[in-house]
C-alpha positions as CSV (number, residue, x, y, z in Angstrom):
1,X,123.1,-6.7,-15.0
2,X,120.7,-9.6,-15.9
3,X,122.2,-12.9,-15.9
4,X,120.1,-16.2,-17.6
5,X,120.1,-19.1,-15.0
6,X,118.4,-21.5,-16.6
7,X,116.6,-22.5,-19.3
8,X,114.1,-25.6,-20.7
9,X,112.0,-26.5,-23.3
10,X,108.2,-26.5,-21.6
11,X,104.4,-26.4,-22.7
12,X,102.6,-22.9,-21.2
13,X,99.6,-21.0,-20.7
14,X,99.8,-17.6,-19.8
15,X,96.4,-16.8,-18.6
16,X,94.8,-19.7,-17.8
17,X,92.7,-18.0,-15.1
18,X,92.1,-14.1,-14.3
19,X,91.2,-13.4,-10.8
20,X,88.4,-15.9,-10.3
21,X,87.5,-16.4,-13.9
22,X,88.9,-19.7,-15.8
23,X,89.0,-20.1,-19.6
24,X,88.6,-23.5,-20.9
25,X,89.6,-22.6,-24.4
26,X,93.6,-21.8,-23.3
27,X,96.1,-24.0,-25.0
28,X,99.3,-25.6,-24.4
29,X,101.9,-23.3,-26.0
30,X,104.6,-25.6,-26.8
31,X,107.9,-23.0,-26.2
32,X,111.4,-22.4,-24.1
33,X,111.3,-20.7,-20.7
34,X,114.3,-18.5,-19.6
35,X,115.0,-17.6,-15.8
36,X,117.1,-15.0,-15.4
37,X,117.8,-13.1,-12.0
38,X,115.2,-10.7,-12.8
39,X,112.3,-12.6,-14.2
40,X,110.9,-15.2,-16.2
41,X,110.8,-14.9,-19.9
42,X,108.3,-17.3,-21.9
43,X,109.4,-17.4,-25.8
44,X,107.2,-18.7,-28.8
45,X,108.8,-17.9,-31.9
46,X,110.2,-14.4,-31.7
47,X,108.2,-13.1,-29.0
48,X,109.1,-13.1,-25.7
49,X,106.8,-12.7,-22.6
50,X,108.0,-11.8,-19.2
51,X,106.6,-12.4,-15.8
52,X,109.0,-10.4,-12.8
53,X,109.6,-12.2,-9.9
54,X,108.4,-9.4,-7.5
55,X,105.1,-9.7,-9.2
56,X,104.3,-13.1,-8.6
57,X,102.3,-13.9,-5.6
58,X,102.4,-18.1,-5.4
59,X,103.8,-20.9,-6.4
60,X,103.0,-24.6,-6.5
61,X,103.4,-28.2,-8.0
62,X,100.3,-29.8,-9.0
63,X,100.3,-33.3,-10.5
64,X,97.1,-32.7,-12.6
65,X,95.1,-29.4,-13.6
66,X,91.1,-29.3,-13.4
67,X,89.4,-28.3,-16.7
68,X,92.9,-29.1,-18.6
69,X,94.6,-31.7,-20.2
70,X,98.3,-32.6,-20.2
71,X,100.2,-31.6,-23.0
72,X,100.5,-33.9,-26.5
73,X,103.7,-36.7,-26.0
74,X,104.2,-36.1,-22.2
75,X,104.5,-39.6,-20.9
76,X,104.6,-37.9,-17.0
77,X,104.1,-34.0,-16.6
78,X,103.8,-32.5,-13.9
79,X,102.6,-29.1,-13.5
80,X,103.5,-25.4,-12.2
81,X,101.2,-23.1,-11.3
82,X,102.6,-19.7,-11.3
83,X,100.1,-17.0,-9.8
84,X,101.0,-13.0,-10.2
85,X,99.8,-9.5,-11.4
86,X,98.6,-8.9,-14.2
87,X,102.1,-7.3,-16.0
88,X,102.0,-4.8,-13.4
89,X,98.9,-4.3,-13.0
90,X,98.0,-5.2,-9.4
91,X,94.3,-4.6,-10.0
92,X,94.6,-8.4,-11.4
93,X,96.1,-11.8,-10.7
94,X,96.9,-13.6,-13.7
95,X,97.5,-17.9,-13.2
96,X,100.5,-19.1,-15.4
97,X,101.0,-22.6,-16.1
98,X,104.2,-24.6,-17.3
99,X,104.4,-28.4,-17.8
100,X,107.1,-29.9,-18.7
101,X,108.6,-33.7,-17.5
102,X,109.2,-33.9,-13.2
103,X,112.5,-33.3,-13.2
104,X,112.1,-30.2,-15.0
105,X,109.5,-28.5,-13.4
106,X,111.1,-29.6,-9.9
107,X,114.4,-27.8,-11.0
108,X,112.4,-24.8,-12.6
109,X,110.5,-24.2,-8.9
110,X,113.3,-24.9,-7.1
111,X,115.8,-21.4,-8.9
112,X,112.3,-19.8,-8.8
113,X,112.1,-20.1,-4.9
114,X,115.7,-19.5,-4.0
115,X,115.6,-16.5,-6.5
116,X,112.8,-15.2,-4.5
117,X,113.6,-16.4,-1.2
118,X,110.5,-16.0,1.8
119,X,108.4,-14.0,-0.5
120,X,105.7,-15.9,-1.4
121,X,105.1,-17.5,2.1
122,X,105.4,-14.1,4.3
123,X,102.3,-13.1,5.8
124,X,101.9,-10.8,8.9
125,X,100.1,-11.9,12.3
126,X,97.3,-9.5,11.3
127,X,97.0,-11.1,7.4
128,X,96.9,-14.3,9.1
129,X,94.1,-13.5,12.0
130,X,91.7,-11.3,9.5
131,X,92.1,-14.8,7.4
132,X,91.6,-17.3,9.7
133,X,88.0,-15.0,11.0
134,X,87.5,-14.8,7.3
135,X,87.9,-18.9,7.3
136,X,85.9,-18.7,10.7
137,X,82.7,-16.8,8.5
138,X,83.0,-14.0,9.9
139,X,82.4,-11.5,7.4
140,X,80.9,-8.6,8.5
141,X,84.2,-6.0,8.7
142,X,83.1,-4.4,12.0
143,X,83.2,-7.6,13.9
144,X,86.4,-8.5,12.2
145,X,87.7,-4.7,13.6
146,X,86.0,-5.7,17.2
147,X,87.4,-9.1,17.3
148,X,91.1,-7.9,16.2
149,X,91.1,-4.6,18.5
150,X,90.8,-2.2,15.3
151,X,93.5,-2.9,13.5
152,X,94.7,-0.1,11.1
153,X,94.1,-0.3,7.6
154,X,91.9,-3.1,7.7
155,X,91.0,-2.6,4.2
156,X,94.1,-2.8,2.8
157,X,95.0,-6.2,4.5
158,X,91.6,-7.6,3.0
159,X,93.1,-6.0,-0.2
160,X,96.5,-7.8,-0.3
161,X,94.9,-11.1,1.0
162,X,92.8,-10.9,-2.5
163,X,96.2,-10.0,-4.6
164,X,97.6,-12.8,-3.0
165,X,94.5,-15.2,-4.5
166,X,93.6,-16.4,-0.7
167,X,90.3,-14.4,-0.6
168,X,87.7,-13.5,-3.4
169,X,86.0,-10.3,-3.6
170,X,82.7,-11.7,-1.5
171,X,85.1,-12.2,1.0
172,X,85.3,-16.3,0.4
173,X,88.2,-18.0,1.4
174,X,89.6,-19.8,-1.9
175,X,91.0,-23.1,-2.3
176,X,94.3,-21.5,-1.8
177,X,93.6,-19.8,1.5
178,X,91.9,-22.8,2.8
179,X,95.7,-24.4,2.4
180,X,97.3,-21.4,3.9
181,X,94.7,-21.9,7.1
182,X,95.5,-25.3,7.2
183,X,99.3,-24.8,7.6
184,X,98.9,-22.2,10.3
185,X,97.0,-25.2,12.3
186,X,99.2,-27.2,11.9
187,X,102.1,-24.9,12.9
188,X,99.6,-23.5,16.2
189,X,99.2,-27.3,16.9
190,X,103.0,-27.9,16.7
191,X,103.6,-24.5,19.0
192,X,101.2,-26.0,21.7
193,X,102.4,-29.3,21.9
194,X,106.0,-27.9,22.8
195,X,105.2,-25.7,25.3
């Protein structure tokens, strides 16, 4: 049975960006947002719009958005940036806004994470090796099979590193792999210095 936990009165965009593409032209939607334990429902007027929580991919606070600006009669928003398919389709990653005051958006992430416990963080050794070589410029997939001892389904690792929105399809690291790399150095670093 679906229960609502939570509910707020929050600007959105719902397609801010599509895989790599960004469109300028998106505007705040001024609306309420529903969490239930199943998924997130967006409403504007009587439509609602639903994102599941298995179908997002990431999660994150920003303090300001590049290419946007802040919503009409904010005095301090703050920004979530909600990353997931594309309504099922996992051919696509779709970027989902919400702004709304601090507290709000604090309290919004915060059910959103606990709902969805280690999800969005959990990546295997292997996800984390192909992208740290990918980081590294190694691009060529043979020398990323070499390196790694032929790993199996090498493809589909580089495939779910894309759905997750930490590669592009040239193989790029994005912005959000770059901070995924960073945090495994810093957790390596931390290993080594206590052993």
């Amino acid at each position: 049975m679906e229960k609502l936990i939570a509910q707020a009165q929050v600007y959105y965009i719902i397609g801010y960006a599509r895989d790599t593409s960004i469109y300028t032209d998106k505007k705040w939607i001024l609306g309420r947002v529903y969490l239930t334990n199943k998924r997130i429902l967006f409403k504007k007027l009587d439509r609602y719009i639903e994102v599941k929580y298995d179908e997002i991919l990431s999660l994150e606070e920003k303090d300001k958005y590049p290419r946007i600006s802040p919503p009409l009669g904010w005095s301090r928003s703050n920004i979530l940036e909600i990353k997931h398919y594309e309504f099922g389709d996992k051919r696509h990653i779709l970027t989902t806004l919400i702004s709304a005051e601090f507290d709000v958006t604090l309290k919004l992430r915060a059910i959103i994470s606990r709902i969805m416990g280690e999800k969005i963080a959990e990546l295997t050794e292997i996800h984390k090796k192909v992208l740290l070589l990918l980081y590294l410029g190694v691009k060529n997939t043979l020398f990323v099979e070499y390196l790694l001892n032929y790993p199996p389904q090498l493809n589909k690792i580089m495939e779910d590193l894309k759905l997750r929105g930490l590669i592009n399809s040239d193989l790029i690291v994005t912005s959000e792999g770059a901070k995924t790399v960073e945090r495994l150095r810093k957790n390596l670093e931390e290993r080594f210095l206590r052993e």
